[in-house]
Structure formats: C-alpha cells, structure tokens
C-alpha positions in Angstrom: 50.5 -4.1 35.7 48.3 -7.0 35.1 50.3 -8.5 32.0 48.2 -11.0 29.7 49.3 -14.9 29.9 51.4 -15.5 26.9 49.3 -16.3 24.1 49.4 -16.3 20.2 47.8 -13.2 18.7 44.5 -14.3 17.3 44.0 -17.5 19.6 41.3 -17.6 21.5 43.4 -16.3 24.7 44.4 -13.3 23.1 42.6 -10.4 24.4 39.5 -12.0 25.2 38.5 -9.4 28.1 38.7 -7.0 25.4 36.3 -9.1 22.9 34.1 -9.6 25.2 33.6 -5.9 26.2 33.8 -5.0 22.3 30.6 -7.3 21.9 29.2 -5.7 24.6 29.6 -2.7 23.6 28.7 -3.3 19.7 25.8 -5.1 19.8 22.4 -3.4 18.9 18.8 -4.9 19.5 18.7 -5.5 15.6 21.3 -7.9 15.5 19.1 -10.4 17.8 17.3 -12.7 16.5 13.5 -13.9 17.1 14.5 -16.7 19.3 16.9 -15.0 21.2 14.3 -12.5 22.2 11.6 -15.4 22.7 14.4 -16.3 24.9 14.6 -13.6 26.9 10.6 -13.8 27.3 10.9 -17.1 28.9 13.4 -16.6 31.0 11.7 -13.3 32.3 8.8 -15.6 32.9 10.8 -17.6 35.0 12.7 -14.5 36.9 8.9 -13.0 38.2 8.1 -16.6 39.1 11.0 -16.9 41.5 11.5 -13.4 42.5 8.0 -12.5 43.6 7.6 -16.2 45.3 10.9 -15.5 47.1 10.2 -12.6 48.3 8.2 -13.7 50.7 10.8 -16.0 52.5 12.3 -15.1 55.2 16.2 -14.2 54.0 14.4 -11.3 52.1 12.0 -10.4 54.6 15.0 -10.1 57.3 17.1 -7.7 54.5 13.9 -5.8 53.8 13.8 -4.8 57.2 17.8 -4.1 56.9 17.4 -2.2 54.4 14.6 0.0 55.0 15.6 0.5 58.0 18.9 2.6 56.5 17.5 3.6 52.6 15.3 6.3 51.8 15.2 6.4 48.2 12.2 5.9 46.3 14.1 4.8 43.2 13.2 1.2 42.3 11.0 -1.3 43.0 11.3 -4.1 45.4 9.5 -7.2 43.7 6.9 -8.4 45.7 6.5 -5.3 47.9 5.4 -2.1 47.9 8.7 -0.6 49.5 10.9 1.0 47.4 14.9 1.5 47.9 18.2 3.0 46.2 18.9 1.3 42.8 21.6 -0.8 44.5 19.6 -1.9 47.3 16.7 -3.2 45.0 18.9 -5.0 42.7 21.1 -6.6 46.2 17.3 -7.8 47.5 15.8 -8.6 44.8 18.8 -10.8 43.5 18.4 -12.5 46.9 14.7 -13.0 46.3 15.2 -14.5 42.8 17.4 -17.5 44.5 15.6 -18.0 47.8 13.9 -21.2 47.3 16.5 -22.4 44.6 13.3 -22.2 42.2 15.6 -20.0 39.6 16.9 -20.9 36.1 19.7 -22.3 35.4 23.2 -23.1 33.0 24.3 -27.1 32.6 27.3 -25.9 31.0 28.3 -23.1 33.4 26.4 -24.2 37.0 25.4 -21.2 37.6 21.8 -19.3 38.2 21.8 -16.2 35.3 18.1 -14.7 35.9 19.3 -12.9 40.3 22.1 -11.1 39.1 21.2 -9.8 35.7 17.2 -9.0 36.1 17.5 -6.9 38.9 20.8 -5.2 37.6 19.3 -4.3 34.4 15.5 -3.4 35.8 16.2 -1.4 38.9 18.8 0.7 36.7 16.2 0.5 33.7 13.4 1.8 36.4 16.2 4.8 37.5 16.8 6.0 33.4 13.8 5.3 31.9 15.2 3.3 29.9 12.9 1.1 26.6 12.3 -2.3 26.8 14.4 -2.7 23.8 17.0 -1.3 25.6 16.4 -3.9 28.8 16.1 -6.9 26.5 19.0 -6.4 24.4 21.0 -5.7 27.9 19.7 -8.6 29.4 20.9 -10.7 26.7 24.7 -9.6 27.2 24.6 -9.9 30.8 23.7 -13.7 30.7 25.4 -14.1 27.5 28.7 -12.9 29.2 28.1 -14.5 32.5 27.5 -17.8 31.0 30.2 -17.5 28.7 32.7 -17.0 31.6 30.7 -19.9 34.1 31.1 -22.4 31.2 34.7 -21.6 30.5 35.8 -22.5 34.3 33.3 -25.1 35.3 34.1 -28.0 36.8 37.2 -26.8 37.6 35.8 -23.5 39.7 33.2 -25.8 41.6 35.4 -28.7 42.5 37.5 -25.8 44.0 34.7 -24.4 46.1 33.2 -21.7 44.0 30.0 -20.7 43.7 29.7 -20.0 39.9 26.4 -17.4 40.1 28.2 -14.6 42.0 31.7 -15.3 41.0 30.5 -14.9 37.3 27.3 -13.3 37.9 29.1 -9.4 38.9 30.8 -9.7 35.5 27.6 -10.2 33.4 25.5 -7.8 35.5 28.6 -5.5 34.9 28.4 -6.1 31.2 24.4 -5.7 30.9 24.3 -2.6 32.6 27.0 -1.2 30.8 25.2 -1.5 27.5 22.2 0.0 29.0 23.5 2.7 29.9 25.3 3.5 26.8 28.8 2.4 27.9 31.5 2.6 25.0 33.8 -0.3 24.7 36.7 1.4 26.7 34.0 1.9 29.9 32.9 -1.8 29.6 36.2 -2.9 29.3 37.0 -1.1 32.5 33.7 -2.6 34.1 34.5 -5.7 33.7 38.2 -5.5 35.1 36.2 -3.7 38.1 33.6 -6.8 38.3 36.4 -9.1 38.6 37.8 -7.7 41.5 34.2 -7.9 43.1 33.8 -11.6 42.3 33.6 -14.3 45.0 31.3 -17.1 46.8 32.3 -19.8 48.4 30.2 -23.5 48.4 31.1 -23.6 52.2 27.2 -23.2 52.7 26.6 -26.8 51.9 26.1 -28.6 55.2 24.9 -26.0 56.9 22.4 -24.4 55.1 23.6 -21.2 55.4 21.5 -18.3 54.0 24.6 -16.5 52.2 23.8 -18.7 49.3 20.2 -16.9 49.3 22.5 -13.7 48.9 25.0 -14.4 46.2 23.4 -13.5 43.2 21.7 -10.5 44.8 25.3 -9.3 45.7 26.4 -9.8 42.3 23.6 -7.6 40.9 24.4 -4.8 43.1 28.1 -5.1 42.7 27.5 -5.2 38.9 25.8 -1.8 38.8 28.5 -0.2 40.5 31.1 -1.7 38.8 29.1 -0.1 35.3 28.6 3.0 36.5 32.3 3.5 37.9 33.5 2.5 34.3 31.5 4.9 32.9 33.1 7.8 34.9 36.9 6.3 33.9 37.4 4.6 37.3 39.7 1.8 35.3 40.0 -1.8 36.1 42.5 -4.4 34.4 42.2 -4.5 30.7 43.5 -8.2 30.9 41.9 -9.3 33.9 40.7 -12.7 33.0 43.4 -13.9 31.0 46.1 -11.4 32.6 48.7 -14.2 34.6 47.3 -12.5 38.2 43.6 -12.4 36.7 40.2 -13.8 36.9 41.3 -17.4 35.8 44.8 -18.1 37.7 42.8 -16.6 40.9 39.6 -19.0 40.7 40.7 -22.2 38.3 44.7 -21.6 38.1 44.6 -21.2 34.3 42.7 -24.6 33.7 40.2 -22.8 31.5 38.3 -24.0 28.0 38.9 -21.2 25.9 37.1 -22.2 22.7 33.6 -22.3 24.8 34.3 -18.8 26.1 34.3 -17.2 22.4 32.5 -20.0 20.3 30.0 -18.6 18.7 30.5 -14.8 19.9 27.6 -12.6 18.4 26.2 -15.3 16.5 24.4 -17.4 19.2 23.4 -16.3 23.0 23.8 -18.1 25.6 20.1 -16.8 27.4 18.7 -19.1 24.4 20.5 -22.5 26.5 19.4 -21.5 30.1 17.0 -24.2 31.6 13.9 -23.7 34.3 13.3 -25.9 37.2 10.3 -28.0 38.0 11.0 -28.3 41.4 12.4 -25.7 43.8 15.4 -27.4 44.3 19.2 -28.0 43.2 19.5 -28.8 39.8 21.6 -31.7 40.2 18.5 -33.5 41.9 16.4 -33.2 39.2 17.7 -36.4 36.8 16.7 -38.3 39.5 13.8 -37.2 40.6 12.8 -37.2 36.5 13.5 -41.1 36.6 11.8 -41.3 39.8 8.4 -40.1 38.4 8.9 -41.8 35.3 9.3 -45.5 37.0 6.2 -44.4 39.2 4.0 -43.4 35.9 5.3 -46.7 33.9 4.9 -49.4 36.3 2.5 -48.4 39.1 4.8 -48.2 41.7 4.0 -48.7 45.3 6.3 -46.4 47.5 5.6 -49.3 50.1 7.2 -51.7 48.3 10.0 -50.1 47.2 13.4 -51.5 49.5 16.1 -49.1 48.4 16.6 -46.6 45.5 20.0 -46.1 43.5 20.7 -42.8 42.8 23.7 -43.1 40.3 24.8 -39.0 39.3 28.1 -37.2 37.4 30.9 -36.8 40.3 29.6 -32.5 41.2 26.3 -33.8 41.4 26.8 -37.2 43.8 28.4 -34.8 46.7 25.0 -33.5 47.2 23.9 -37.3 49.4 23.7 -35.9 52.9 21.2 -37.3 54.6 20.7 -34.9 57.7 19.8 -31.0 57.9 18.6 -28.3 60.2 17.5 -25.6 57.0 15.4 -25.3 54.3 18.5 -25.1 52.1 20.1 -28.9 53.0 17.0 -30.0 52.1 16.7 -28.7 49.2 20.5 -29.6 48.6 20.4 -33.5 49.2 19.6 -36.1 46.7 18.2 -38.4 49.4 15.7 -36.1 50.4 14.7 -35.2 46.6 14.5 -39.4 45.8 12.3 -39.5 48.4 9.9 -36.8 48.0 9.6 -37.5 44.0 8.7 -41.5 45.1 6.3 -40.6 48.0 4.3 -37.3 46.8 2.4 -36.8 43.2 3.9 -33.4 43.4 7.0 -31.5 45.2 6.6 -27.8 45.1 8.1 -25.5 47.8 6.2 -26.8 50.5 7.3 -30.1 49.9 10.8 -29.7 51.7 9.8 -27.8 54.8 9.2 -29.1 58.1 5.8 -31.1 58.2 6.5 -32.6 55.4 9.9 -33.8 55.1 9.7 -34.8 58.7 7.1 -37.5 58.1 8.0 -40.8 59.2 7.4 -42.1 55.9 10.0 -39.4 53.8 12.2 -40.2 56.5 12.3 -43.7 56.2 12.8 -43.9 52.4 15.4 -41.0 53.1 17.2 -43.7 54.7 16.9 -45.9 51.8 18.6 -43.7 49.2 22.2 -44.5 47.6 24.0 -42.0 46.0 26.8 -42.8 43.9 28.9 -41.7 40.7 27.9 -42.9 37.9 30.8 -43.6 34.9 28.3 -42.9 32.2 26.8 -39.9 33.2 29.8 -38.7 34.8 31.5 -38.7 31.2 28.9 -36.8 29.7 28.8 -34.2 31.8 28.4 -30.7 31.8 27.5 -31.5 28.4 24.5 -33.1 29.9 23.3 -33.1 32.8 21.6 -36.7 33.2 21.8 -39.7 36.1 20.3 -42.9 36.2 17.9 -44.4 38.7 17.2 -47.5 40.0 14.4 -48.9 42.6 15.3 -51.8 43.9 11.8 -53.5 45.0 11.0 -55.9 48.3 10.3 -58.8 45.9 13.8 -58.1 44.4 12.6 -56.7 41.0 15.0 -54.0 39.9 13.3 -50.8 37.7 15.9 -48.3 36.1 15.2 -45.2 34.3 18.4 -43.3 32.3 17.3 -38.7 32.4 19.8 -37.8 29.7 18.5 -33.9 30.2 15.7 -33.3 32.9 12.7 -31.8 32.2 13.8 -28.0 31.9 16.6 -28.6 29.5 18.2 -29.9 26.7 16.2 -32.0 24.2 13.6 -32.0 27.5 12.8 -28.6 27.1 9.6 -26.7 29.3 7.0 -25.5 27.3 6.2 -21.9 27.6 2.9 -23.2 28.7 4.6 -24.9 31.5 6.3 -22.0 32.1 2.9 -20.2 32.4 1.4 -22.6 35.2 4.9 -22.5 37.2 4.6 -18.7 37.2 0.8 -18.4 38.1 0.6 -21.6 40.8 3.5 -19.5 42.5 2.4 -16.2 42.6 -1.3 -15.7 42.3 -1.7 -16.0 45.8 1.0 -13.3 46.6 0.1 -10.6 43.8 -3.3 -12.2 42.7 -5.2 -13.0 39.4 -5.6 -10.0 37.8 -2.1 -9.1 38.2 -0.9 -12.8 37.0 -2.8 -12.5 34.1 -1.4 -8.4 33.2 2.2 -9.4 33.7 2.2 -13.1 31.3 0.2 -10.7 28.9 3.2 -8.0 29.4 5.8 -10.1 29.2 5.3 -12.1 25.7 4.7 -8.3 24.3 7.6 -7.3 26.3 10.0 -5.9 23.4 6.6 -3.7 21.9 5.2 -1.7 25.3 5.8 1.7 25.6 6.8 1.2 28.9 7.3 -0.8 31.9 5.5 -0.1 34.6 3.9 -2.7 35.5 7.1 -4.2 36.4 7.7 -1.4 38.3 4.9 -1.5 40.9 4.1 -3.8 43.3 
C-alpha cells in the first residue's frame, strides 16, 4: 500500500491528493469568477491559434496519416482537418498539434505548456457527450488549475532533473478536467488522479537533438488523461496518496523536495488559468527576456545590426542551458538563445518562419549567432520562477555598451498581452489555413463562449 509521508494532520502535506480531487469534484461554474472565465477566453484564443497553425507541421501530419490509417471513428474533431478519429486519438493529435511550433501558452511558475493537454482532453470528450460550454469552461479551469498547481510545486527541482513538466503534470490535470466533466464524484477523481500519476513521464533528453517526442508530450498527456477519467469513473482505483504517498508522485520525480504551500495556496479562491502567459514568438519561453531587451535596445537607440560586435545574453540558471549554437531541426532552433538573439537583432519580426531553413541559414543570422554569450545571471537567477526576466547587453564595434533589464516578457506578468494582441496572433496564424470568414466566426465564438447553445463550430473543420 502506498502509505502517505508522515505529515501533521492539517499541514499542507496532509492528504493533499485527496483536496485536490475534492476541489475537483466540488466546484460548480458559479463559484468562478468573471476573470477567471475571461481567462479561459484568452487562453482558448491562444489554444486555436497554436493548434490549427500546428496542424499543419509535419509531426502532426506524419500521426494523422498513423492514425487514420488504424481509427475509424467519427467521434471528434481533428483541429485543422476534416478527418475525424476516436476521442483518444483526437485529443493524442491534437495535443501534439497545440505544441508543434512551441507557439503555446505557458506557466513561469510551473514550466510547463497547460492549453495541449487540457483543450483537447476536455473538447474531444465534450464533442463525444454533448456536453455545455459551461460544462467545458468550468472543466478546463480545473485541469490547468490542477496541472499548474502540481508543475509549480516541483519546478526547478523536476527540470533540473530532466523532466519535462507539460506531460509529467499535464495527464494529472487532463485527468482532473475530464473528470469534472463528466460528472466524476470525488472518490472517481480521486482514483483518476492516482491513475494519471502512474501515466506521467517525459524526459528533456530532446534538447540537442531536436527530437519530435517533445512535439508529442502534451498530446500524450491529453489522451492518457481521458482514460485515466474514464477508468475512475468505472472504480478502476489508483493510489489515494499518490503524490504525497513515500513511493508517490513527488519521491519518484523530485525526491520529496516539493513547495507545499504553492500546491494549496489559494485552493478555490484563485485559478491558476488566470496566471498562464502567451508567446509572441514561436519559440521557448526562456528566449523571450532576451529577445524583449533585444527589440527594446533596437526601438531606443537605432541600432545597426552591422555594428553590433557581440551581444550578452545574461538568463536564470534553467534558462542559460538553452546556448547551443548548432542544430539539424526546427526544434534546436527554436531551443537556443543564440539563435533567438540573433533573429530579434536582425529581423523587424520573428514568426514561425523565422527559424526554418532559408532564414536562419543566412550568412548574416549566422554570423551574429556566433556572436552571442550566454551566461547566468545572479540577479535574475534569484528571482526566478517568480519572474522570469534576463538582461541583455550589445556590446557595439565602437565599444559603446547598451543593456536592457525584461523583468516579465511581453506575455506575462506586469507585461501582460492584450486580448487584442491576442486577436492579431490568432488571425496572422490561421487565416490562411481556415480563412477569413472562419477567423472572424470563431474570435466572435470564443469571447461569447460560456453563452452559445452549442459548440460546433469548434467541432468542424
């Protein structure tokens, strides 16, 4: 038996598997507030952004063809295509597409990627039952609010270790937002979540090689999720102490080192979906202070990318790994903070494009690649996860010396992304996949979402 670690009654240890399934389980759409739905809104926003424009890359593509080769069910939709699959298969590729250009939103606190394995948990199983978008949004809601909980409770600790926080953490809150949606009593989500536990893993080994598992993880957490639900609901039990048990969730990924007053603070009073951040630029996160202070030295004093002799690229320790300099995928790329320096100097904008070949491989990004230091920097490295900030420097032939400080990049934080800014990243991706009309029909849907009568427009593609 998977015996909890020995705690005091009423600490925040004690039992916490259990509170988080009994908030689960407890919560109705009433008890959310205005912004936590407005919340959900943007972050929806965000999800068909990255979902439909990932779709068309070629990870998806090559499990489409996987997939449809082996499944045929009609049940949900497949974002982006008019295929339809099993409701685990659509939530496994549509997870996937949500994360294939690393265009997805985002935790500081928890470094993890919320919106591939809770959106296309809750919808493909929403699309199955019929289920109201009350009943999606509130589920939603739980699944990040779980997931995050868990990702911000572990991290560093989990990623210095080599885990990939989105799938590791990502099954439990798919588990827990599919549970409420389908009506799961405490006792079922309970079980769930010891099920999800047993389903969690990802390892950072992708880094270096751009390997496409990465692509994968939160689409595998999304499927996994569902099942893990659905078994609970039929009384196929899991651990009831599993993340605090001394053989559970947090001796097996972070040996116990675990902030425990961040996994319950605030528990039904605040929702973690209201903290997640959205990327400007399709790439890691960590990049982004830099890149930030990049274009902000450019805008202030003119700069001249010609000029510039070397840039200083000072990051929090997780973050300065990221300073390889070579790569043979899409995903290195988009992975190394030389690469990102260099783009944000040269180009007046980095979209997707931006890191593929024919553009990356110009002699110019090449050379200022070359010209990049990465290195740890004590001041950020001491505020973070807290913040997720860096410091910049360009270091110019005449020996002049421009620094910008990002305390939050644009996305997050007291930098926030308007939800008009959210609007032009959604329609610059997708209008030329789904076109205009369909743009416009789905931002209109979405900022309604919580009074339609149904959802299906979501549903078709």
């Amino acid at each position: 038996m998977n015996d909890p670690a020995p705690a005091q009654a009423g600490s925040a240890q004690h039992d916490v598997t259990r509170r988080l399934a009994r908030h689960v389980a407890g919560t109705r759409f009433d008890d959310l507030s205005e912004r936590t739905v407005h919340g959900f809104k943007r972050a929806l926003v965000d999800y068909l952004a990255t979902s439909i424009t990932g779709s068309q890359e070629p990870v998806a593509s090559r499990m489409l063809d996987y997939l449809a080769s082996v499944d045929a069910s009609r049940t949900a939709a497949v974002v982006g295509h008019s295929q339809r699959l099993s409701v685990l298969n659509a939530a496994l590729i549509n997870g996937t597409s949500t994360h294939a250009l690393d265009f997805d939103d985002g935790h500081t606190h928890g470094s993890a990627h919320p919106a591939g394995p809770n959106f296309p948990a809750v919808f493909a199983v929403a699309e199955q039952k019929a289920c109201s978008a009350k009943d999606v949004i509130l589920a939603t809601v739980l699944g990040y609010d779980v997931m995050l909980r868990v990702a911000a409770a572990i991290h560093p600790n989990s990623a210095l270790r080599g885990w990939h926080n989105t799938p590791i953490t990502g099954v439990l809150g798919a588990a827990a937002g599919v549970s409420r949606l389908i009506a799961n009593d405490e006792q079922q989500t309970l079980y769930a979540i010891g099920l999800a536990c047993s389903f969690a893993g990802g390892l950072f080994e992708f880094l270096g090689e751009g390997a496409d598992v990465k692509r994968i993880h939160p689409g595998k957490a999304a499927r996994d999720g569902i099942l893990c639900a659905e078994l609970g609901r039929r009384g196929v039990t899991g651990p009831m102490h599993v993340l605090e048990g001394k053989h559970g969730f947090f001796k097996a990924f972070v040996d116990g080192q675990v902030n425990w007053e961040r996994l319950v603070q605030g528990l039904g009073m605040r929702y973690e979906i209201e903290d997640a951040y959205f990327k400007p630029y399709p790439c890691c996160r960590h990049l982004h202070p830099i890149m930030d202070g990049i274009v902000t030295l450019k805008r202030k004093h003119h700069v001249n990318p010609a000029q510039v002799e070397r840039i200083e690229a000072g990051s929090y320790a997780v973050g300065a790994r990221h300073n390889h300099t070579n790569w043979e995928a899409l995903l290195d790329a988009q992975m190394s903070m030389p690469c990102a320096a260099a783009l944000a100097l040269i180009e007046d904008d980095v979209t997707s494009p931006s890191f593929k070949p024919g553009r990356i491989d110009r002699p110019d990004v090449q050379g200022m690649i070359g010209k990049v230091k990465v290195y740890t920097d004590e001041d950020t490295d001491r505020l973070y996860p807290k913040r997720r900030g860096g410091v910049v420097t360009l270091v110019m032939k005449d020996g002049t010396r421009l620094t910008e400080r990002v305390l939050d990049p644009k996305g997050e934080g007291e930098n926030p992304m308007s939800d008009a800014d959210l609007e032009r990243k959604f329609v610059s991706n997708c209008e030329p996949i789904v076109g205009k009309d369909k743009c416009a029909r789905l931002l209109d849907a979405v900022w309604a979402f919580d009074r339609l009568d149904n959802l299906a427009l979501f549903y078709r593609w």
